[in-house]
N, C-alpha and C positions, 0 to 999 in steps of 0.2 A: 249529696243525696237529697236532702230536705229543699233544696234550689229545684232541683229537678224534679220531684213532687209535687211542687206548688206550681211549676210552670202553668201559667195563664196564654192566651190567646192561642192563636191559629199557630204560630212559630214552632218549626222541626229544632231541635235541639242535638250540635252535632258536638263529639266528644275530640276533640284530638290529642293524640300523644304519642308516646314513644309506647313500646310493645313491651310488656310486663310493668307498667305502672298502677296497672287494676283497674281497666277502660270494663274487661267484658266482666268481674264483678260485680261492677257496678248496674250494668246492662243486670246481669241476673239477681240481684237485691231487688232491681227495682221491677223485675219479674216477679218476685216471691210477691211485695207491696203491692201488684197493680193488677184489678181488676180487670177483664179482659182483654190480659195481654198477651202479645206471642213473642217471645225470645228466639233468633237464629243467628245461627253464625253463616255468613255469607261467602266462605269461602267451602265450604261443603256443598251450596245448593248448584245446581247442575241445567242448565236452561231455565233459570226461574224468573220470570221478568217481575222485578218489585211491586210495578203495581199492578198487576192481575191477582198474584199472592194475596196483596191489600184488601182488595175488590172480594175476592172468595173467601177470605177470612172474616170479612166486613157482613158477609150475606150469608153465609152458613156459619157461623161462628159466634159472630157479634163482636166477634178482638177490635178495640179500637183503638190498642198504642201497640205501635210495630218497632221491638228492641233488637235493632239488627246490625251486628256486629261484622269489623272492619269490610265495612259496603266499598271501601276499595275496587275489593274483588269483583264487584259487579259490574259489567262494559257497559259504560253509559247511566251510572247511577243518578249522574246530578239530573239527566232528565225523566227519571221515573219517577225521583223526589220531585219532581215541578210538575208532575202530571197528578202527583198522590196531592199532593197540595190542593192544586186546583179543581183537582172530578170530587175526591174523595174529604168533605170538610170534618167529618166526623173520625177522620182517621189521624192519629197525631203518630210521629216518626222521632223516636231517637237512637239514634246510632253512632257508630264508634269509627277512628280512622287512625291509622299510622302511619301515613305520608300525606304531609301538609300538603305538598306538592297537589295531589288528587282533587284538589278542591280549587287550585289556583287555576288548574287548567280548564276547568271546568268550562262550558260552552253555553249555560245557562245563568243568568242573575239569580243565586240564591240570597243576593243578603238581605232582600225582606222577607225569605222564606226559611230561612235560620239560623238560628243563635249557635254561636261557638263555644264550647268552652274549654279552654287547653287546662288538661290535667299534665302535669308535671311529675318528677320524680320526687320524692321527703327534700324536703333543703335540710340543713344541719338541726336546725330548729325542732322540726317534724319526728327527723328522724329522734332525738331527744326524747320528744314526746310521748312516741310508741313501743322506742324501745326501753323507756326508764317510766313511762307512766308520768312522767314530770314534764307539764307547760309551762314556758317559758313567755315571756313579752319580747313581741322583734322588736328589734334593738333599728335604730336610720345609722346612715353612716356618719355623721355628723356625731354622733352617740358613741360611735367605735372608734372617729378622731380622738375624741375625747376623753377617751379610759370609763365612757360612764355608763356601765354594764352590773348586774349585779353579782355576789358571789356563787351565784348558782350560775348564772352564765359561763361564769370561770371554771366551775368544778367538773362540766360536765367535757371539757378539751379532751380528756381522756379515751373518750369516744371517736373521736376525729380520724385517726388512721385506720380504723375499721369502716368509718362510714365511705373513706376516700376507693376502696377496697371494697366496695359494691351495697355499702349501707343506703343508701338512696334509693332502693328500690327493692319496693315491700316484699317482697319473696326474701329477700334477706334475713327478716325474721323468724325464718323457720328453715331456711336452705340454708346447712353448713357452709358449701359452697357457693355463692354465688356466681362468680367470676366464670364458671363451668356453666351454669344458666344462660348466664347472658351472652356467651360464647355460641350457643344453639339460638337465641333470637338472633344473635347478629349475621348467623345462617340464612333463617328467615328473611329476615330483610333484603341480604344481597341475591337469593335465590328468589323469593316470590315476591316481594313488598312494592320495591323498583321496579320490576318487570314490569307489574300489572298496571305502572300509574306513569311510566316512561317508556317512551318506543327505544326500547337497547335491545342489543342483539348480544348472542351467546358471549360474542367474544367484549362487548362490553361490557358485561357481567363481567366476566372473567378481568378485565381491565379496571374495572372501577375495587373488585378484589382488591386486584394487584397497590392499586393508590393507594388506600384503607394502610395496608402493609408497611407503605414505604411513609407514609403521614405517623401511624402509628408508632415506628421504629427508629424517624427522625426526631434530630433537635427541635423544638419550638421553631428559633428563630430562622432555623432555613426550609422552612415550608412556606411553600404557598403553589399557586397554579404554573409558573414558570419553572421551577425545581421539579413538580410534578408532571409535569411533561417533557421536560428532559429527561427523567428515569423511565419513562415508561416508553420514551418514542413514538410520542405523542403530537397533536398540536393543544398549543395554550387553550384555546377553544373550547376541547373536547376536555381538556383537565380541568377547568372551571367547569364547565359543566358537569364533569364528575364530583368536584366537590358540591355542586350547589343539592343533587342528587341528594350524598350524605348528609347533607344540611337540612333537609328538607325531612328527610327519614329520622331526624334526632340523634345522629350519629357524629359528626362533626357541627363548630361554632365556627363560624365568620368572622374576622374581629377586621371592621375597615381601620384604614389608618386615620391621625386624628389630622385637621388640617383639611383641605383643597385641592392638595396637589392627588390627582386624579391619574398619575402616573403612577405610583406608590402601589403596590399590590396589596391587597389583603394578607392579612397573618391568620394559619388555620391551625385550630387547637380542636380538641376532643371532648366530647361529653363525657365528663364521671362515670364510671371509670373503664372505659374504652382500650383506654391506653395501656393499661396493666393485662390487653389479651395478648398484648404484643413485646411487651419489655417487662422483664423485673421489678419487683417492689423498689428495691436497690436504684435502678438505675433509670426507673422513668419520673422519681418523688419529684424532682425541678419542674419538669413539664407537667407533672399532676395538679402541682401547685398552682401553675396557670390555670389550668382546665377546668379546677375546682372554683378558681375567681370566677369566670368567663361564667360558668353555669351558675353562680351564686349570685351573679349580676342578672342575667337574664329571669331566673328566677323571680328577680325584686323586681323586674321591668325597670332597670336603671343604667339610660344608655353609656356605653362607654366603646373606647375608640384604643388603639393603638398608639404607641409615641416610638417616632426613629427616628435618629439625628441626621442628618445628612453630611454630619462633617466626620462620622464616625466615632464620634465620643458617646460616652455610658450617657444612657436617659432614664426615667423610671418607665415605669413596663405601659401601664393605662391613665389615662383624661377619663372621666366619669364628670355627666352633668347631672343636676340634680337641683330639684326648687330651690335648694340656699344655697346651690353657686359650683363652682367645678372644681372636682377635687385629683390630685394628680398622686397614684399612686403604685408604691415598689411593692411586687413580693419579692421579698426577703428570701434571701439564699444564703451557703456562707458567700463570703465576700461584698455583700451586697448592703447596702443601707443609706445613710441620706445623703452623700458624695454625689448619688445619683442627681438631686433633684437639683445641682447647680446649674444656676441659669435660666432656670422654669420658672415663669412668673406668673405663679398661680397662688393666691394666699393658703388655699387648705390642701395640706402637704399629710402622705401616711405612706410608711411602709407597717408593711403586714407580713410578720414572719410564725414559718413553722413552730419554730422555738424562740419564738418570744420573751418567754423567761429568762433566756441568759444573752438576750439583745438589749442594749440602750436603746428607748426611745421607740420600741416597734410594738407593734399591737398583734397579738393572736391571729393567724389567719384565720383558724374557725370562726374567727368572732363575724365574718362577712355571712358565713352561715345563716345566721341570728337575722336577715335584714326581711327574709322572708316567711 
């Protein structure tokens, strides 16, 4: 909030994320804070071309910061942002989006005409924070190698299965149910979100559903866009393009494989927690586990990659790089621990288990939480 306050020069300031992380919140704080300003939500308005709005509000008005929420919705936004930019200097624009995608396709060069900045879901940390009132220091991963975390890091593990079970996302704090919430955005999404920012037609919709379902209800390891297209009777084409869709909406991760070989398909896992709309507590925790890495990485911006053997033998799960070097790392399952890592020759070695406590040698999974 205070970032976005202070913002200086000519630059539109655009919000993006996933849908109920507190994007239009934030828009209406900073409504309450700002002097003539006008707040809308842009999937309400009805033939309204952004910058005539601007233009009228600017001249009868005086409004000179336009907080207009998921501009998505609007056909042809990025070019009414480049018109408001250019006619209109006294006019400043911050707005919100829930499909990255809408801004990739864009047909305009905005990036000297705005700053982005991705709001995300609580990482574990966060969530700590808000729900206990207790800050914490992020912890590097080199620090969670390490065991050197401190006892309130440890104490607060307790929290973990709830946060895994829809704690990441602020409505959590007051919504008994979350899972039931986030169940009605993920509505949203495949009903209006993709629509509006991808040329798909009804029965695409209905098909990229059907994916969502069959990604959701599968193992980890036998996903990807070739599985997904064989269930759906599809081509590979159109199933990758269906996932990059969910990718782009915050709904599914991408994880390429680690290595060159460009034959190797992507492995696709779910955003926190996704997967629990489709499987049991019970029987989706393995794949949660993943899901919750994958997002706890991207969270920290700390690239990592897939590991598969090609002779068939056990591997650990991810390669993670990182300024002091690559670290190769198990989440812990039963059955599962450093057996894995033979043959890997990588010096910084971790597995990261559930229950850590009654494993040798494994670290806390929440502790990846902590990094951001």
């Amino acid at each position: 909030m205070a970032t976005l306050l202070k913002e200086q020069g000519r630059c539109f300031v655009g919000i993006v994320g996933p849908r109920g992380v507190g994007k239009t919140v934030i828009l209406k704080q900073l409504a309450a804070l700002t002097d003539r300003s006008f707040y809308g939500s842009i999937d309400t308005f009805e033939d309204v071309a952004l910058f005539e709005l601007a233009k009228v509000l600017l001249e009868k008005q005086g409004i000179r910061t336009l907080l207009l929420d998921e501009i998505h919705f609007q056909p042809g936004f990025d070019g009414e942002l480049k018109k408001i930019f250019d006619f209109l200097p006294d006019v400043h624009v911050v707005f919100t989006i829930s499909v990255a995608l809408a801004l990739q396709r864009s047909a305009f060069d905005l990036s000297r005409r705005v700053r982005l900045i991705r709001l995300l879901p609580f990482s574990f940390r966060e969530y700590v924070r808000f729900r206990e009132g207790m800050t914490l220091e992020g912890l590097t991963l080199d620090a969670v190698g390490r065991g050197d975390w401190t006892p309130d890091h440890a104490r607060y593990g307790y929290l973990f299965d709830e946060y895994l079970k829809g704690g990441l996302y602020p409505f959590s704090l007051t919504e008994p149910d979350p899972l039931n919430v986030l169940r009605s955005i993920l509505g949203t999404v495949l009903q209006r979100d993709i629509p509006n920012v991808a040329k798909v037609t009804y029965q695409d919709v209905n098909l990229i559903g059907k994916a969502l379902t069959f990604i959701g209800r599968s193992d980890v390891d036998g996903v990807n866009p070739t599985t997904i297209a064989n269930n759906l009777g599809i081509t590979r084409y159109k199933a990758a393009e269906y996932v990059d869709l969910l990718c782009q909406a915050f709904i599914l991760i991408i994880v390429d494989p680690a290595g060159t070989n460009v034959l190797r398909e992507p492995k696709i896992l779910m955003q926190v927690p996704y997967r629990m709309l489709f499987r049991s507590w019970d029987d989706a925790l393995g794949a949660v586990r993943e899901d919750f890495f994958a997002t706890a990485m991207n969270m920290a911006n700390i690239p990592f990659h897939y590991l598969k053997s090609t002779t068939g033998r056990k591997t650990p799960d991810f390669w993670l790089s990182t300024e002091s070097g690559d670290w190769v790392v198990e989440i812990g399952g039963p059955g599962k621990g450093r057996s894995q890592f033979k043959g890997i020759r990588v010096e910084r070695k971790m597995v990261l288990a559930h229950d850590a406590a009654s494993r040798r040698n494994a670290k806390p999974l929440f502790m990846a939480g902590y990094l951001a």
